[in-house]
Structure formats: structure tokens, C-alpha cells
C-alpha positions in Angstrom: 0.0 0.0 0.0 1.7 3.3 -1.2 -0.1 6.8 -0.7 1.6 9.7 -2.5 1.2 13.4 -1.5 0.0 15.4 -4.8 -1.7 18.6 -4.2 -2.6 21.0 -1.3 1.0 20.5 0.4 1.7 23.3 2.1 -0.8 25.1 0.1 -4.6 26.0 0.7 -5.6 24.9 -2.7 -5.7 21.8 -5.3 -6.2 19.0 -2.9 -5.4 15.7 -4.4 -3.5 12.5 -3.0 -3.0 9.1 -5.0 -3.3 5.6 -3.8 -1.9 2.5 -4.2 -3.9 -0.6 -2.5 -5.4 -3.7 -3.6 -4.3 -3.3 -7.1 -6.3 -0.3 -7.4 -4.9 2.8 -8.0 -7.3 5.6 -6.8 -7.3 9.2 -5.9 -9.1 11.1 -2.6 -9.8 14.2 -4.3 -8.9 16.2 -7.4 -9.1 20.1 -6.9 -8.0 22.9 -9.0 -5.6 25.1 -7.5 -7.1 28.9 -7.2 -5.2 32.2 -6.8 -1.3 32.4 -6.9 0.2 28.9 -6.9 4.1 29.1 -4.9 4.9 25.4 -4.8 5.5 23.0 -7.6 3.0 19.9 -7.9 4.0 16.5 -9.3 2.0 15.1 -11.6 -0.3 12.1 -10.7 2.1 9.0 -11.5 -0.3 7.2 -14.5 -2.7 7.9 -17.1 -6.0 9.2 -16.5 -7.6 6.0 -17.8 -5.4 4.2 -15.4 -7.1 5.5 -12.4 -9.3 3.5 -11.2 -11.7 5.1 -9.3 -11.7 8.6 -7.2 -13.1 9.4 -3.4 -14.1 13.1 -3.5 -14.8 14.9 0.6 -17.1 17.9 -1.0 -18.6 19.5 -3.8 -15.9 23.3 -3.4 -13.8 23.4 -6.7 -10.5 23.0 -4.9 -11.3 20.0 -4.1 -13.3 18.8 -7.1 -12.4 21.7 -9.8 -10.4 18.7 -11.5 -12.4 15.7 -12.3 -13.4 17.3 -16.2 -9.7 17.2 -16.9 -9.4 13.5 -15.4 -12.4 12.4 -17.5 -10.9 14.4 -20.6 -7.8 12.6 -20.2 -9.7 9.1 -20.0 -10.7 8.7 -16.9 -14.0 6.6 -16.6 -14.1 4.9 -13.3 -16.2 5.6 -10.4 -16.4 9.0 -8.4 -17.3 8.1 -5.3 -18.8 10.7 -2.5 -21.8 11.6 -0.9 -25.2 12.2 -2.4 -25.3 15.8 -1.4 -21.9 16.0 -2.6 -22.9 14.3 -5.9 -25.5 17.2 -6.3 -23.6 19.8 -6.0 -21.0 18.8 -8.4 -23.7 18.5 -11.0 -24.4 22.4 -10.7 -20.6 23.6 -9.8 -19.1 21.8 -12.2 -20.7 22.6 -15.2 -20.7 26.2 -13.8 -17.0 25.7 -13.6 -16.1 25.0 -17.2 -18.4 27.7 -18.5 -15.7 29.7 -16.8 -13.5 27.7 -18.8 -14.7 28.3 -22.1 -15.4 31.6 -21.7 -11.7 32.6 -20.2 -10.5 30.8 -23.5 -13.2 32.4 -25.6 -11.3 35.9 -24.6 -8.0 34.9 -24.7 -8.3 33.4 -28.1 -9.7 36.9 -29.3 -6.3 38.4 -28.1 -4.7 36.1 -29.2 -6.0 36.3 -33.3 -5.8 39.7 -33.4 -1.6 39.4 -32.3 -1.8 36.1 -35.3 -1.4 33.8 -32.4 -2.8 30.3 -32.2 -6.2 29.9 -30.4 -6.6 29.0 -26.4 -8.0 25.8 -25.4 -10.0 26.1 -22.3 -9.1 23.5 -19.6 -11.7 21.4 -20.1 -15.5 21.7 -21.6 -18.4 21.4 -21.1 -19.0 18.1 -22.5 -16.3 16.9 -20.1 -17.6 18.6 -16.9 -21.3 16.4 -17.8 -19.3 13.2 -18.7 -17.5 13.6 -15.0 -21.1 14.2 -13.5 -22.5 10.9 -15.1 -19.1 9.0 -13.2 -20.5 9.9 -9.5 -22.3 7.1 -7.3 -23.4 8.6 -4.3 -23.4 7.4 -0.7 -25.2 8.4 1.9 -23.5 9.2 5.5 -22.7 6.4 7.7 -23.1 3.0 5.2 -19.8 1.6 4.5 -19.6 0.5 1.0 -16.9 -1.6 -0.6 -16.0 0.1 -3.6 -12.7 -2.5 -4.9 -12.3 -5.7 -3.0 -10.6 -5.0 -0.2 -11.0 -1.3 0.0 -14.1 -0.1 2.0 -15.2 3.6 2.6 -17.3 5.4 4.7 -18.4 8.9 4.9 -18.8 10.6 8.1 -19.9 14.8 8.0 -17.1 17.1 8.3 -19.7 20.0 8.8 -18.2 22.3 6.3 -20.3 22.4 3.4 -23.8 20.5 2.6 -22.5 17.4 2.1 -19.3 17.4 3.0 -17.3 14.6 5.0 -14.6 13.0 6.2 -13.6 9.8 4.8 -12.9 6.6 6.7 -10.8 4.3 4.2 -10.3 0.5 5.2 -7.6 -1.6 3.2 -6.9 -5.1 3.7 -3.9 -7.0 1.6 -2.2 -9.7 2.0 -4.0 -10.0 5.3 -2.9 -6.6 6.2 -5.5 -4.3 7.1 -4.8 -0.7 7.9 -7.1 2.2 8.5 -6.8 5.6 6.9 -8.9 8.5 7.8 -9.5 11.8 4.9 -10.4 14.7 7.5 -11.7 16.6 4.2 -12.4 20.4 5.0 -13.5 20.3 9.0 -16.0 22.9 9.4 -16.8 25.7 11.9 -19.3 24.5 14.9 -22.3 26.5 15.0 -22.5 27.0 11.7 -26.5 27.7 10.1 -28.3 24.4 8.6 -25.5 22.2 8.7 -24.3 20.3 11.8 -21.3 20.2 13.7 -18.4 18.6 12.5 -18.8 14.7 13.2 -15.8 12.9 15.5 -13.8 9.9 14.3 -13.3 7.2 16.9 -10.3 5.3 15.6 -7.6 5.1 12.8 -4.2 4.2 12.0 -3.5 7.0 9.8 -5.1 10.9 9.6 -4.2 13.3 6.9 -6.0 15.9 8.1 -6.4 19.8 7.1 -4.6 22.9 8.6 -6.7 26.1 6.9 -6.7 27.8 9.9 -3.9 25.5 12.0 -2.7 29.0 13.7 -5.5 30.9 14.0 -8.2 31.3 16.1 -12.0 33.0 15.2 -13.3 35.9 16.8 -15.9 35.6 18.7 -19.1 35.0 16.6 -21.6 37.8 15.4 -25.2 37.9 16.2 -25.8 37.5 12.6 -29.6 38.2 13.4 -29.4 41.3 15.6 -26.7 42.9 13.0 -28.4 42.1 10.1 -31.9 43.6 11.3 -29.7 46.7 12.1 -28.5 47.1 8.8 -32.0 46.4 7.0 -34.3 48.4 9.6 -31.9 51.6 8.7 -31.8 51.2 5.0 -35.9 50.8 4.5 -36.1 53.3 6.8 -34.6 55.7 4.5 -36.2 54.0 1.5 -33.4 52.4 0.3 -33.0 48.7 -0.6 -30.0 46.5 0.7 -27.8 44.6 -1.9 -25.7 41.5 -0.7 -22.7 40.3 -2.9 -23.0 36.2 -1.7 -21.5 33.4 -2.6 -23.8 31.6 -4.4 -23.1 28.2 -2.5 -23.2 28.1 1.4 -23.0 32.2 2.2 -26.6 32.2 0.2 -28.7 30.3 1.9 -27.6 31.1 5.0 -28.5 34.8 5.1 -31.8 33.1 4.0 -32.1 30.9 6.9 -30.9 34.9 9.0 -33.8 36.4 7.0 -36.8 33.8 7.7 -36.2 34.4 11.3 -36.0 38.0 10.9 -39.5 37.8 9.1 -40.8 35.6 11.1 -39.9 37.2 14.2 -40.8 40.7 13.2 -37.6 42.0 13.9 -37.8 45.0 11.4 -41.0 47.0 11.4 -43.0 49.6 9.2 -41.7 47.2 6.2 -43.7 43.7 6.9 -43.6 42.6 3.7 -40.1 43.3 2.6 -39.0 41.5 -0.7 -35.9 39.4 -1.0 -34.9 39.0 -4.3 -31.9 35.7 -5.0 -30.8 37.0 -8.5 -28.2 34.1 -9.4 -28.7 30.9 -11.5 -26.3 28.8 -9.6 -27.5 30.0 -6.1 -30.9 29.3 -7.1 -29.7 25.6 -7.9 -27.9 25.1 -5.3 -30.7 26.2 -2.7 -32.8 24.0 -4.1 -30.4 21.2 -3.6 -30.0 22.0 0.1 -33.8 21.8 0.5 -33.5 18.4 -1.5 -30.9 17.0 1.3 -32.2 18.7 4.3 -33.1 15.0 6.2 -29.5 14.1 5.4 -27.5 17.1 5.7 -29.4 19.9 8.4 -28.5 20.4 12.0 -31.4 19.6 14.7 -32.0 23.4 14.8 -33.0 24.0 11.1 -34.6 19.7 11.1 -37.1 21.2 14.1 -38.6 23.8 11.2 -38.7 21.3 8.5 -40.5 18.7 10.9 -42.9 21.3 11.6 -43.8 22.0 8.0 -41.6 25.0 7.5 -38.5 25.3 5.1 -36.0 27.2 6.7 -34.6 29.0 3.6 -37.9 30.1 2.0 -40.7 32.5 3.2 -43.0 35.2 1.9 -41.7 37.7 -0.5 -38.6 35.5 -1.6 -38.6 36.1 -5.5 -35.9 33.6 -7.1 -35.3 35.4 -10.6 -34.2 33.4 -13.1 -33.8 34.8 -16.7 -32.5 38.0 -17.9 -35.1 39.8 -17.8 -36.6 39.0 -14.5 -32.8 40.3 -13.8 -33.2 43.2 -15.2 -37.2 43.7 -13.5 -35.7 43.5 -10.0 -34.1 47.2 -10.8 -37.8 48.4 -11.6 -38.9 47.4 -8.0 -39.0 50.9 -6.7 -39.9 49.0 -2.8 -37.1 48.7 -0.5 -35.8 45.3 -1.0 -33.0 42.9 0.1 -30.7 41.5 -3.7 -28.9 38.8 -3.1 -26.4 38.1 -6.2 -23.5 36.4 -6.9 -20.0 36.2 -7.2 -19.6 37.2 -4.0 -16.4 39.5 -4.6 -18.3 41.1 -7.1 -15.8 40.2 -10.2 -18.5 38.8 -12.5 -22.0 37.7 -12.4 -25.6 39.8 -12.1 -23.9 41.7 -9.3 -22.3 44.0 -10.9 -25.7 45.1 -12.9 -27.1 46.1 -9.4 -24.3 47.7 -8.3 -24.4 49.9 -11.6 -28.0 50.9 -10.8 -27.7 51.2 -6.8 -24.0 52.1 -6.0 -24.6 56.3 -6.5 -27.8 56.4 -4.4 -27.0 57.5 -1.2 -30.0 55.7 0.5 -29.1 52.3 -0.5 -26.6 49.9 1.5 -24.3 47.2 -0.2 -23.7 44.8 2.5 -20.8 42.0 2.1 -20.9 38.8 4.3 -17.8 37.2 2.8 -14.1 37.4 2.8 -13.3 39.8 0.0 -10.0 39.0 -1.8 -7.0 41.7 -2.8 -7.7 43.7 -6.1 -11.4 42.7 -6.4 -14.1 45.3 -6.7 -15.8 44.0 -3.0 -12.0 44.7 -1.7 -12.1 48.5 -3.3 -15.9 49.3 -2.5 -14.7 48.0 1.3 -11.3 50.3 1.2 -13.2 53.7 0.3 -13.3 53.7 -3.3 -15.5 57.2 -4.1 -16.1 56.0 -7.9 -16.0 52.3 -9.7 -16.2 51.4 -13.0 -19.2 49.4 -14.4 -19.1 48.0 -17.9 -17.6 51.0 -19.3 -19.4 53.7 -17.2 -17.8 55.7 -13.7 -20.2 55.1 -11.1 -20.2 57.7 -7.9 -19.9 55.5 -4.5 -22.9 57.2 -2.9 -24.3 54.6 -1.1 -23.4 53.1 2.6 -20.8 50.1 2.6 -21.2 48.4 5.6 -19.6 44.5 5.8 -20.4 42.0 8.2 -17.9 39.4 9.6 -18.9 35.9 7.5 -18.9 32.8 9.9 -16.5 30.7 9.0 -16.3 27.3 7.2 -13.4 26.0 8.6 -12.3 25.3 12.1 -10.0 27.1 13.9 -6.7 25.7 15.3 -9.3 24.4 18.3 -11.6 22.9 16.3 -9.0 21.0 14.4 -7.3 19.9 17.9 -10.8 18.9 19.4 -11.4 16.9 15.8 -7.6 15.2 15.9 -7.5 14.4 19.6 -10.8 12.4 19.0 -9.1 9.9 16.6 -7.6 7.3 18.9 -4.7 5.1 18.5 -3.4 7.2 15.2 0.4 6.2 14.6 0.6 9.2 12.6 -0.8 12.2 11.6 -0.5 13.8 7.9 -0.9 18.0 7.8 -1.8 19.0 4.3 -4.4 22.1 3.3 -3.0 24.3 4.8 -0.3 27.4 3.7 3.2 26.9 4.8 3.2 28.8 8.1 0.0 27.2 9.3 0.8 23.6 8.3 3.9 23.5 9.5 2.5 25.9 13.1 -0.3 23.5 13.2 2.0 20.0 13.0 4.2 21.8 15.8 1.1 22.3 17.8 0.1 18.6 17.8 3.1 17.4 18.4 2.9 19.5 21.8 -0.3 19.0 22.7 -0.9 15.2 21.9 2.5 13.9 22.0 1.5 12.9 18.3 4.0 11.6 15.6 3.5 14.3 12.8 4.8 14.7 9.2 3.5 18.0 6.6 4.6 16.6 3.3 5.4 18.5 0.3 4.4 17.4 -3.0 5.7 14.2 -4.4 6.3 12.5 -0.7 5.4 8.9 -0.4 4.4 7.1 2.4 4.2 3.2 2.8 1.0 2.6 4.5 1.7 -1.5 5.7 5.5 -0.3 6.9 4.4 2.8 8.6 7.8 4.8 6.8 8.2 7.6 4.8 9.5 6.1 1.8 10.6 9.5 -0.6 10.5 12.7 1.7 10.0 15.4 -0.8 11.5 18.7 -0.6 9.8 22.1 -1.0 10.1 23.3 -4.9 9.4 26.9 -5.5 7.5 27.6 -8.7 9.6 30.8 -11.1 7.3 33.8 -10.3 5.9 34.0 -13.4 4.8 30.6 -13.7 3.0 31.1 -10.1 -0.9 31.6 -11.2 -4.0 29.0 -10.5 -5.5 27.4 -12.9 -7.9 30.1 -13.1 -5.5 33.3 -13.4 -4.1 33.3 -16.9 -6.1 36.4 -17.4 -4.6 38.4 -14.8 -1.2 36.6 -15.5 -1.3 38.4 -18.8 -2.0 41.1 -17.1 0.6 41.4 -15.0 3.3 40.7 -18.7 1.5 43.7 -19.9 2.1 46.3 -16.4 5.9 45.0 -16.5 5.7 45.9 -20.5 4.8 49.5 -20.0 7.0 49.8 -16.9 9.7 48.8 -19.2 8.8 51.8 -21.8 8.5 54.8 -19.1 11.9 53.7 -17.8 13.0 53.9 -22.0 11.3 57.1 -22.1 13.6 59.4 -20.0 15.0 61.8 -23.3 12.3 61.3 -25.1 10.7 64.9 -26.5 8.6 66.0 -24.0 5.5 66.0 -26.5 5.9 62.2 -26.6 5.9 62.1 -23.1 3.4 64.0 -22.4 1.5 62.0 -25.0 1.9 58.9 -23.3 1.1 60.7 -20.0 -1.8 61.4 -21.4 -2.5 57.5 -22.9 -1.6 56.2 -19.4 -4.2 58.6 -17.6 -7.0 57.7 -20.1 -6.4 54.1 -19.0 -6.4 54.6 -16.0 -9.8 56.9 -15.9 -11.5 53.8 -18.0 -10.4 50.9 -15.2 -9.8 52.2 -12.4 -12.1 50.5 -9.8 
């Protein structure tokens, strides 16, 4: 039995370890890696079409963003996870390599008019349905054996609908040894979802390090600062707009808003609309509504047993086509928008934004982390103007931003999840970025007395022997190779800031005109972007 360290080694991102057992070669997970990528990945050691099967812990792209390409490549085995899981994949997928195609749509109009050869998008759409069509779901709890001698269970990690740990038995040569998949361990008190589930027993734990040095602040009253925010914007007659993720962050600020309906927590504005303007959120809420006896905590089952759906109410208007997009803008009432992305780079968000951002009784209200040089992260800094699909919009209304409760555990949560597991030989950091995998290892070292090892990409581990067979060293990708799989735009990007960098150093003795001209070029630019 050989296990081999692929992705997500002392990175966040691209999660993805191979396994030999059985005569089965198999991965757990397959995940794109997303924003700037520092360490080098080796490559899964055989053929796609050698691969015999995959076990995926939840539905978020770095963890799944991958499968298209293994089915492009000729992958056609089994993708094993759980139903939820399953369902989620179907939507987030195919929403995935629209992005594809359309990134290689642009680039490959750039790339004719410099008589270039065409971009090919990283997979298609065809590939992200043929990848669906591979997934057999299991439901929490039932061990299946999915090879002979290879058995899996799926127990709930509590980060996502439908996420989970995964409890791997393998018995060879009359060899049996248990290997345990933390996944992504989620937050406790999260909305809908329940707690993270504990693990009684394993030999081995590869577990997760996100936040392995960090711990949360204290929780908001999401209800209580949410009714603030709302009773003050309809009391000046303005409506409030909520960039959301359209998986997870969506429907719970449903599950905030039903309560605050139902309790009566704002007044003079009963009837309130709540718009959800985005395609894939609208899927994926109905999915959690589909999973709800699987997948929701006691709190949100007690509605549901009762006859009430705890992410639905009066005045929720789920828009789906353009134009019902374009109709929520003529709904002169105020009214709560939720619309995705959630950093407000693409999607129907940034049509609202264009018709609400300059009217001063309006809020735009963000509930999620907002990422370096997005429009969320300039409207949060101060920005006093953005620009909107070609047009300068005046920042007029109120930003106001509420702390998002966190998916993942803190360094407590992973301790309280780890020091659950009994009789572990050795525990395996991964998912986590180098200071907090390798703070997080340290940590359980000292506070279990636990043998610990954070691998790098390419380390090997023999799972009968208990040794580390190759112990891989950190490679450093060259800076300008260091992009995700989703960043070619912006890498191209960044080429074309160090190409005019290059000219205004070339232009000092230039005639001033020309200077002056390009002065003038540079400032034009800058009016049209600058956001």
C-alpha cells in the first residue's frame, strides 16, 4: 500500500493524494488550485484512464475543480462521495467550465488579433457532464466496498452540505490498515448544517490545517446585526444589496432572513422582498432543501418537521432569466438582492451595483471574505467611484460589511477533531499554507505527543510499513509561472504592467510631447479601469 502526496502540500488549494492498495490505483480528491500557486505539484504518477476510481470529501472546486480534466484525459471509473456531494457537483461543475470556455473564448480573441494560435479552455463542457454521469453517491454512515478489499465510509465534516470526512479500510495480503481523509472540518455553530462529526479510531489521519494558527473571533449575532443594517436602509427607502456566494454564504443569510421575518424584527416594512438573483444559487438552494433529512442540523430539522422550510418565506422572489434580472431594478420597494459572485468580479452583481451604488439611501452589505484587487476589496477600502461596464459610477451609497462565519475550524476545532481519533500512529498536515501547516504540525506534536509529518508534494508514504518512503523537498514555482488554474487572465496582465514599466523607464529623453503624450495615454487608461 503506497499513498503519495500530490496537491494541497503546504498550500490551501488543489487538494489531491493518490493511492496504491489492492491493485487499485485511486485518488481522494482532485481540486484545481485557485489564486497564486508558490509550490510545484508532481504530476499524478499514470494515465487518467489508469485510475481507477476517485473518493471526493465535497462539492468546493479545490477539491473537485479537477475531475473534467481526469475524464478528458480518459478517466472513466467511479467517483465516489456523498449524495449531497454528488448534487452539488452536478451544478458547480458545469458552472465551472463555462468559466473555462469563456476565459479561453477571450484569450483566443487576443490572441488572433496578435496572429497567435487559439486557447484551449481547460476542459469543456462536454467533459464537466461526462465527470457528472461518473458519480455514485453514498449516503452518510453505510460503508460501502467500492474495490475488494478497499471499503469507505463517509462521516460529516460540517463544512459544506454534504461534506465529509472519509474513513478508508484496506486489507492486503492479510494486512488491514485504517486511513482516515479529514476533508475540510468545518466551523461548529455553523446555520443548517451540523457540527463537524468525530472519528473514533484510525491508524492514519491526513488531516487539514486552513486555519492551523488561528483562532475565530468571537461570533456575530448575525440576526441582531443584520436587522440593524435592514431596519436603517428601508427606513430611509433604500433597498439593501448583498454580494453572496452563491453556495453556502446564500442560503444562510436566507435561513438569517426567515427568522427576521418571522420574528418581526424589522418594522413599518412587513412585507419586505428578497430577491436571489443568481442561476447557480438558485440551484444550489434547491439542492440543500433536497438534502435537508441528510445534511441539516437539529435546529433547522425542528422547522422542517414542523412544515416550514428554513430557507424560504413570503416575498422570496428567485429570478431566473435575464429579464426577471433586469425587472428587479424596476422594483422601486425597498428590498434585500442577493447576487452572486460574491467578490463582485463577475455575475448579475455588478448590474445592481451599476443601478444602486450612486444612491446614497441604499446599503451594499458583504458577508464574505473579500479578496486583494477585487471590486468587494475597493468598495470596502473607500473607493469614491468604480467602474461598471464601461461607465464611472459615484460610490454614494453606505458600505457596511459583516464578519462571515467561517467554514473552517480554527486551530481548536482541528485539535478537538484530531484528539478524537484514537490510536493514530501518525498524523499527515496538508491544506493548509506553509506557516500554518507547519504551526499546526508543531502544535500537535505538543499538545498530543502525536508523531507528525506535513509533506510537500511528491512525498510517499508506505501505508503497511508505517515509513516515509521518498520525503520530498519544497520546490518553488519561477514567479511567473505562479498563477492557479484560473488566473491566466490576470497573468497576462501582469506581462503587460511590466511591458509599460519597461517603456517609461525607456522614455527618459524622449521629446517632452511624446511624453506628455503617453502621460496622457496612461491617464485615459487609468480613468476607463480604475475600480
Amino acid at each position: 500500500m503506497k499513498m503519495m502526496f500530490i496537491g494541497a502540500t503546504h498550500e490551501v488549494t488543489g487538494s489531491c493524494t493518490y493511492i496504491e492498495a489492492c491493485g487499485k490505483r485511486f485518488l481522494v480528491d482532485f481540486g484545481m488550485e485557485q489564486g497564486e500557486d508558490v509550490l510545484k505539484n508532481v504530476q499524478v504518477p499514470v494515465a487518467p484512464a489508469d485510475i481507477d476510481f476517485v473518493l471526493l470529501t465535497h462539492a468546493h472546486i479545490d477539491h473537485s475543480g479537477l475531475l473534467p480534466l481526469l475524464y478528458a484525459g480518459g478517466f472513466s471509473g467511479p467517483i465516489h462521495s456523498t449524495t449531497a456531494t454528488a448534487n452539488l457537483c452536478s451544478v458547480m461543475l458545469r458552472d465551472s467550465a463555462h468559466i473555462q470556455e469563456f476565459e479561453a473564448e477571450w484569450r483566443s480573441r487576443k490572441a488572433q488579433r496578435r496572429g497567435e494560435e487559439d486557447y484551449e479552455p481547460l476542459y469543456t463542457m462536454d467533459d464537466a457532464i461526462g465527470a457528472i454521469e461518473l458519480f455514485v453517491p453514498h449516503e452518510y454512515e453505510t460503508p460501502a466496498e467500492v474495490s475488494e478489499g478497499i471499503t469507505v465510509a463517509f462521516r460529516d465534516a460540517g463544512h459544506l452540505l454534504g461534506s465529509s470526512s472519509i474513513i478508508l479500510t484496506m486489507t492486503e495480503d492479510g494486512e488491514t490498515r485504517t486511513v482516515v481523509f479529514s476533508g475540510d472540518i468545518g466551523n461548529i455553530h455553523q446555520p443548517l448544517i451540523r457540527n463537524p462529526q468525530y472519528i473514533d479510531s484510525a491508524d492514519y489521519v491526513v488531516i487539514e490545517s486552513t486555519y492551523g494558527n488561528r483562532v475565530h473571533d468571537r461570533p456575530t449575532d448575525y440576526v441582531t446585526a443584520l436587522t440593524q443594517v435592514l431596519q436603517t436602509t428601508f427606513d430611509r427607502g433604500g433597498s439593501v444589496i448583498i454580494p453572496s456566494f452563491a453556495v453556502g454564504r446564500t442560503q444562510e443569510m436566507l435561513y438569517f432572513i426567515r427568522q427576521i421575518k418571522h420574528d418581526g424584527l424589522v418594522t413599518g416594512h412587513d412585507d419586505f422582498p428578497v430577491y436571489v438573483d443568481s442561476p447557480l444559487a438558485n440551484e444550489a438552494t434547491d439542492i440543500f432543501i433536497n438534502n435537508r433529512e441528510s445534511c441539516y442540523d437539529e435546529e433547522a430539522l425542528s422547522f422542517v418537521r414542523r412544515g416550514i422550510n428554513p430557507i424560504t418565506f413570503e416575498g422570496l422572489i428567485r429570478t431566473v432569466t435575464s429579464d426577471d434580472s433586469r425587472a428587479i431594478n424596476e422594483d422601486s420597494r425597498p428590498k434585500v438582492i442577493i447576487s452572486a459572485s460574491g467578490m463582485c468580479e463577475a455575475g448579475r452583481i455588478k448590474h445592481h451595483l451599476k443601478h444602486n451604488l450612486w444612491k446614497p439611501e441604499n446599503t451594499i452589505l458583504f458577508v464574505g471574505y473579500q479578496a486583494a484587487n477585487t471590486l468587494g476589496r475597493s468598495l470596502i477600502d473607500g473607493a469614491r467611484k468604480v467602474k461598471l461596464f464601461g461607465e464611472t459610477v459615484k460610490v454614494a451609497a453606505e458600505i457596511k460589511q459583516l464578519p462571515g462565519v467561517s467554514g473552517h475550524a480554527d486551530v481548536n476545532g482541528l485539535t478537538d477533531w484530531a484528539r478524537a481519533v484514537k490510536g493514530v500512529k501518525k498524523f499527515f498536515v496538508n491544506h493548509g499554507e506553509m506557516t500554518s501547516a507547519d504551526s499546526f504540525a508543531e502544535h500537535l506534536r505538543e499538545e498530543l505527543g502525536a508523531d507528525v509529518y506535513a509533506p510537500y508534494s511528491g512525498a510517499e508514504f508506505d501505508v503497511i510499513s508505517g515509513e516515509i518512503t521518498v520525503d520530498a523537498e519544497a520546490v518553488l514555482l519561477p514567479r511567473k509561472e505562479r498563477q492557479g488554474n484560473v488566473s491566466v487572465a490576470y497573468s497576462d496582465l501582469m506581462s503587460a504592467s511590466d511591458r509599460l514599466s519597461r517603456l517609461i523607464k525607456l522614455s527618459d529623453g524622449r521629446a517632452n510631447a511624446d511624453m506628455r503624450k503617453l502621460t496622457e495615454a496612461i491617464n485615459k487608461l487609468c480613468d476607463e479601469w480604475e475600480i
